[in-house]
C-alpha positions in Angstrom: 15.6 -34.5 -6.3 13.1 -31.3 -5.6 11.0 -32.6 -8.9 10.8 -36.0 -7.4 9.9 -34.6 -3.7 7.2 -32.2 -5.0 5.8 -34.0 -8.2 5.5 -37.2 -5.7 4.0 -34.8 -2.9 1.3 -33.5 -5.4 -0.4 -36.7 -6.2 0.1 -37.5 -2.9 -1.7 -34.9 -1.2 -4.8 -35.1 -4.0 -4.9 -38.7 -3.4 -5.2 -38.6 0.4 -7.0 -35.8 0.5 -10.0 -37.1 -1.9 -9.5 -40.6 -0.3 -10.4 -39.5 3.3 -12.8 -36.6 2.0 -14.6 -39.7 -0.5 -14.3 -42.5 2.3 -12.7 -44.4 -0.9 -11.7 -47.5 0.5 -11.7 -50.6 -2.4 -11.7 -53.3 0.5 -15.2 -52.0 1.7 -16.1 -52.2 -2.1 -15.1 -55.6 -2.2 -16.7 -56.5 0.8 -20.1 -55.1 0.3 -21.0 -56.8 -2.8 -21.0 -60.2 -0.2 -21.9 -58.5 3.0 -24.6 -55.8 1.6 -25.4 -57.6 -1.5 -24.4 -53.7 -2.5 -22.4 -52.9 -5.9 -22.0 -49.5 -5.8 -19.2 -48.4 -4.5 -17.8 -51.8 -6.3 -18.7 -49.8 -9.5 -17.1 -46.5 -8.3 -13.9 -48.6 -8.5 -14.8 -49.6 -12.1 -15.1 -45.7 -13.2 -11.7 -45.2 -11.6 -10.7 -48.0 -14.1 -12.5 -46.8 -16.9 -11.6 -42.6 -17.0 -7.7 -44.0 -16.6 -7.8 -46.3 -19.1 -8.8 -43.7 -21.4 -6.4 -40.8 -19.9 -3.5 -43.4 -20.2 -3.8 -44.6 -23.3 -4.0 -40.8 -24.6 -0.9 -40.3 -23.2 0.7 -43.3 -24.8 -0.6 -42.2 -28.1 0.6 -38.6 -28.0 4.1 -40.0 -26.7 4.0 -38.5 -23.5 4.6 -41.5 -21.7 5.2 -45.5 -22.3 3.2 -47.7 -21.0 5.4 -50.8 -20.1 4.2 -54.1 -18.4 5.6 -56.9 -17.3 5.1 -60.5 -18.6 2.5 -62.2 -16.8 3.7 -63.5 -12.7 0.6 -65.7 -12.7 1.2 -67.8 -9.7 2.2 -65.0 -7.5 -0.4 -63.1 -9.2 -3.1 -65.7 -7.6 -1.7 -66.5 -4.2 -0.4 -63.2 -3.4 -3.9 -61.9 -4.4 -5.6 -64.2 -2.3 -3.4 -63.5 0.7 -4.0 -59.8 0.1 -7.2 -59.7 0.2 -7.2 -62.0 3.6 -5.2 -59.0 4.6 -6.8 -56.2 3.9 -10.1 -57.5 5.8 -8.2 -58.1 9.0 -6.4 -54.8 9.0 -9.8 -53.1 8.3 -8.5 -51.3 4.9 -7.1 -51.8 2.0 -3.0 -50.4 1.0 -4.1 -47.0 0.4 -7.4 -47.2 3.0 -4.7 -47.7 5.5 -2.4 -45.1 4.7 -5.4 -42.5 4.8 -6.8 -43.7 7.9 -3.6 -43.4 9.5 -3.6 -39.4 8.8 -7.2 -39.5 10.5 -5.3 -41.0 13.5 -6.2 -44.4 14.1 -3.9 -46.1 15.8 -4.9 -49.5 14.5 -3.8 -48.4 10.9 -0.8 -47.0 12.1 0.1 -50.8 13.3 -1.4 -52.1 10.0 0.7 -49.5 8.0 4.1 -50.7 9.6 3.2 -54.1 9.6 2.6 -53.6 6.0 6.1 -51.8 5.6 7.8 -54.7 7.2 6.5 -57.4 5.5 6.8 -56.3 1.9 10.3 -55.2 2.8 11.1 -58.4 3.9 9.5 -59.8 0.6 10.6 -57.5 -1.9 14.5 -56.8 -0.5 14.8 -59.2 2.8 15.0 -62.5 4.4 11.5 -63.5 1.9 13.1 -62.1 -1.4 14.6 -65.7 -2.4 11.5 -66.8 -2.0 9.2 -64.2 -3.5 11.4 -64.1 -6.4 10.8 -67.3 -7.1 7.0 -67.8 -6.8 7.3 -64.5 -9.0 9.5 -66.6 -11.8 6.5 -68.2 -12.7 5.4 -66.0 -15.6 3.7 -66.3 -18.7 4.4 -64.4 -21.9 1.0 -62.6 -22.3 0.8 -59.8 -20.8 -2.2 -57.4 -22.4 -5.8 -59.0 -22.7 -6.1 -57.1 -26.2 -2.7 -58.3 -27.6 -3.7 -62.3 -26.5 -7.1 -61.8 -29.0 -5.5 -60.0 -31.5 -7.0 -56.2 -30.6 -6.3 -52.5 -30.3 -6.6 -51.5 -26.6 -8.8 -48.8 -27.9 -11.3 -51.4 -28.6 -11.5 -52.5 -24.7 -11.1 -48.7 -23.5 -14.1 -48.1 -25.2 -16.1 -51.1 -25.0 -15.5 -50.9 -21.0 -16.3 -47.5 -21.2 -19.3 -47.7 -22.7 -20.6 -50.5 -19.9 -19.7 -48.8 -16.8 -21.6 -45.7 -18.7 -24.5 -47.3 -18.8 -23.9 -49.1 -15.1 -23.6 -46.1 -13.4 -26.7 -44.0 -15.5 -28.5 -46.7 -14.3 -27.6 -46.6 -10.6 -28.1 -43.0 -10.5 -31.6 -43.3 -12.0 -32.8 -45.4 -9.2 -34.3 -44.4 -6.3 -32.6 -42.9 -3.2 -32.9 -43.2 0.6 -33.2 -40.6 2.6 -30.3 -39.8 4.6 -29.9 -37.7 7.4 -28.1 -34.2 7.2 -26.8 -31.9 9.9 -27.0 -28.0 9.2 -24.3 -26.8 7.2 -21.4 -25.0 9.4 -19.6 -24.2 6.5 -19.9 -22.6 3.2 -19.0 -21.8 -0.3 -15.7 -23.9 -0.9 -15.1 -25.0 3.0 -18.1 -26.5 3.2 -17.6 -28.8 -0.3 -13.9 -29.3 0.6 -14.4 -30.2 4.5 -18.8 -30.5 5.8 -20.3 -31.7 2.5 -20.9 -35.5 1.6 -19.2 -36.6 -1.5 -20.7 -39.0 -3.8 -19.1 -42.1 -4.5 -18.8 -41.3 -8.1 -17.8 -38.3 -7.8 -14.7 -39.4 -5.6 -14.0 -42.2 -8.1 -14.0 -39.4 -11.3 -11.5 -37.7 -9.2 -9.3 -40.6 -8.3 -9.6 -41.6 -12.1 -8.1 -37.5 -12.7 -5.9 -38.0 -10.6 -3.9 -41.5 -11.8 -3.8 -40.1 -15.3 -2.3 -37.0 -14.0 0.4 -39.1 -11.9 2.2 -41.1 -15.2 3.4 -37.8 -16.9 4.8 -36.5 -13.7 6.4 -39.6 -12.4 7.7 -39.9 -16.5 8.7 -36.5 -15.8 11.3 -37.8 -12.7 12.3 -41.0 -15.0 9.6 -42.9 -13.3 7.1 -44.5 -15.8 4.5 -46.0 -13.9 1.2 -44.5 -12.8 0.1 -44.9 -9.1 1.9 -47.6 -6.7 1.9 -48.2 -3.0 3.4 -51.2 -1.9 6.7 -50.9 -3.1 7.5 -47.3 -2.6 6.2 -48.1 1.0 9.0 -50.9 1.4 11.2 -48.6 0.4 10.3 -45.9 2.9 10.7 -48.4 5.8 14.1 -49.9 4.6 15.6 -46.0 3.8 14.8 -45.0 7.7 16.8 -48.4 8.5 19.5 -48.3 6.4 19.7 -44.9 5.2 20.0 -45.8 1.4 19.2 -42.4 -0.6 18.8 -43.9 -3.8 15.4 -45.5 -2.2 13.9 -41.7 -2.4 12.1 -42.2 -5.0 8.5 -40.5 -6.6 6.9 -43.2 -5.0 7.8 -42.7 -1.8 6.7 -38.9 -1.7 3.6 -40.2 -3.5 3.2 -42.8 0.0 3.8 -39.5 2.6 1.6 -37.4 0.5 -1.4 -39.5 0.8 -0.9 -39.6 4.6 -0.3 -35.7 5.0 -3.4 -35.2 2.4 -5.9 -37.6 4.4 -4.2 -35.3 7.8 -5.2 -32.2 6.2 -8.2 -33.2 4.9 -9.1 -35.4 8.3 -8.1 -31.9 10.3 -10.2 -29.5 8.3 -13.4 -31.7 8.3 -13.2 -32.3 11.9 -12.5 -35.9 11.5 -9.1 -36.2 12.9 -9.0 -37.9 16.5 -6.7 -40.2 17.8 -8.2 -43.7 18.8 -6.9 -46.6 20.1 -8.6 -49.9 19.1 -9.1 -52.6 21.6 -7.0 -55.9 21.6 -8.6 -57.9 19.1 -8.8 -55.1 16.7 -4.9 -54.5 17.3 -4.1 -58.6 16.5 -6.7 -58.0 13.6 -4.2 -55.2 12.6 -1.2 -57.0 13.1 -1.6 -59.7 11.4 -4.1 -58.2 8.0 -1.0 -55.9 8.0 1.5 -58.9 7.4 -0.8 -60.4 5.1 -1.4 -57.2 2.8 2.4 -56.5 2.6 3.1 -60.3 1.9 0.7 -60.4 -0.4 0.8 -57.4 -3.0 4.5 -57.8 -3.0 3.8 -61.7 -4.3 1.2 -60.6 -6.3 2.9 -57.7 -8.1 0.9 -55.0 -6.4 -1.9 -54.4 -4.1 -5.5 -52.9 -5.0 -4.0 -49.5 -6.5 -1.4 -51.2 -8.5 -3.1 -53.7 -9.7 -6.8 -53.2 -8.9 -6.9 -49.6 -10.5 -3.7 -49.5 -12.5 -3.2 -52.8 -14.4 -6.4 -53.2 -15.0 -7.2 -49.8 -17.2 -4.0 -51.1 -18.8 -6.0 -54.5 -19.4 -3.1 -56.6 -18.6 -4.1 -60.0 -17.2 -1.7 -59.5 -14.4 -4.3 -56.4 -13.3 -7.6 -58.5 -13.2 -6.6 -61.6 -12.3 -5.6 -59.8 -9.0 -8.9 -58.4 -8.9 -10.4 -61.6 -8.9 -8.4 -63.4 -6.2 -8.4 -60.0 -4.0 -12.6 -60.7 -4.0 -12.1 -63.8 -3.6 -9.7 -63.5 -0.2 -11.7 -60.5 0.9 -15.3 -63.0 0.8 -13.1 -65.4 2.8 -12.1 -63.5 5.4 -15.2 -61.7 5.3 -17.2 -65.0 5.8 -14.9 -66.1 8.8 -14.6 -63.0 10.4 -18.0 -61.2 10.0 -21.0 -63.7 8.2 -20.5 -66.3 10.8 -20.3 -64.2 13.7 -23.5 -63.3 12.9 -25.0 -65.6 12.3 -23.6 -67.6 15.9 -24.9 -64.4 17.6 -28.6 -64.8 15.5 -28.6 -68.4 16.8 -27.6 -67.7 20.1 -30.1 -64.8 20.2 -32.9 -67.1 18.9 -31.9 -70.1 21.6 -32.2 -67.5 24.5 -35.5 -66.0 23.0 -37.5 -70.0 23.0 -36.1 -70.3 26.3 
């Protein structure tokens, strides 16, 4: 139990504390490439992909770990993905976004994060589970992209390598904006850790370190899986109900370590301040909290364990889900923000004839 408490609490703590220190949320990623016609923090999520892929499949080759997949939940995969990324809009974060924003003290991802609990609780081991298990039963026997065509994985590991190389020498060629900086309070380490901005890529190179490094120690509790939030925070909410210890897993220490990093991170940048959202924002919460939690655990994971992790696997499960999460997150984004907008332009451009 200690290995699993502090191997769990380890990642945890990176994660969170990189998370909140980056500003790595994958729902604003998703939802910039519609709102901002901007790709770039879309791509940070692709080098995430790309340095796992190739720190995973190491792994595999030296026998350290085994990478094992499912066969393909395609319906779930699709509907669940869709209502996730519905979700994650109207929470105002994505599984992990919320968990990190919660150490920063916003009470709206607080309401999100239980919300999220609850409903993939009630999904994965409650009065949903009939249910999910069924839409889940609709599976397919292919599960890797490279074994359906016949390759090595090393073929796509490289080959998507190589791309989002030349994606992101390219971005970083062109030219930036100017952007306002305050004087420096800080410095040496403190002022990198806690004052300094961190690039995008940076903080998705880190993330990338940091899922490779979480498959040999979960392996190492008898885990072997890299990164996942939805489940393990299921499980957190139904062991504080019912007390079950054998819900203590790696994951769940994983879950409170990404909290207590994005607190300590949050705290020693100055970030950390309790706020309290107004009504809307709370209902938004609610209900993109029921929505997430519904929808990973019918989709077989949410934007870490599918969006980051299945996909440097190059199962189909993995970015399938990443095209249904962008699909649901430009849906909600259109109803929610595009056409707000655009009523408020119009009403704007009435009251400016008159």
């Amino acid at each position: 139990m200690i290995q699993i408490i502090s191997f769990g609490l380890i990642v945890g703590l990176l994660l969170g504390f990189v998370l909140q220190r980056g500003r790595f949320c994958v729902v604003g990623a998703y939802r910039d490439l519609l709102l901002a016609r901007d790709g770039h923090m879309f791509l940070a999520t692709m080098i995430v992909i790309a340095i796992q892929a190739v720190g995973v499949y190491a792994l595999a080759a030296s026998g350290v770990i085994t990478i094992q997949a499912d066969a393909f939940p395609w319906l779930g995969t699709i509907v669940g993905g869709f209502i996730f990324g519905i979700g994650m809009v109207l929470a105002g974060g994505c599984a992990t976004g919320t968990w990190y924003r919660a150490g920063e003290g916003l009470i709206g991802s607080w309401v999100a994060l239980f919300m999220y609990a609850l409903s993939a609780a009630m999904t994965k081991f409650g009065i949903l589970s009939a249910f999910g298990g069924n839409v889940l039963s609709y599976r397919t026997s292919e599960t890797y992209i490279h074994e359906t065509f016949g390759l090595s994985p090393w073929v796509l590991v490289i080959a998507f390598g190589l791309l989002i190389s030349v994606l992101v020498i390219r971005s970083l060629r062109k030219p930036k904006l100017p952007t306002f900086s305050m004087k420096p309070k800080k410095t040496g380490l403190a002022h990198i850790l806690f004052e300094k901005r961190w690039h995008p890529f940076v903080t998705a190179s880190l993330v990338g370190l940091i899922a490779i490094l979480a498959w040999p120690l979960s392996a190492a509790t008898g885990r072997m899986a890299g990164l996942g939030i939805t489940t393990p925070t299921a499980q957190l909410l139904t062991f504080s109900i019912n007390g079950d210890t054998s819900l203590l897993n790696w994951g769940v220490f994983l879950v409170l370590g990404v909290g207590i990093g994005s607190y300590i991170a949050a705290r020693g940048s100055g970030e950390f301040k309790w706020r309290l959202p107004d009504k809307k924002t709370l209902g938004y919460n609610t209900s993109g909290g029921l929505l997430m939690g519904f929808g990973a655990s019918l989709a077989g994971g949410c934007t870490i364990g599918n969006g980051l992790v299945n996909t440097a696997l190059f199962t189909w499960q993995g970015w399938v889900a990443v095209i249904f999460f962008l699909l649901g997150t430009w849906t909600a984004t259109y109803f929610t923000i595009i056409r707000k907008q655009r009523r408020q332009r119009a009403s704007s451009g009435a009251t400016s004839a008159a």
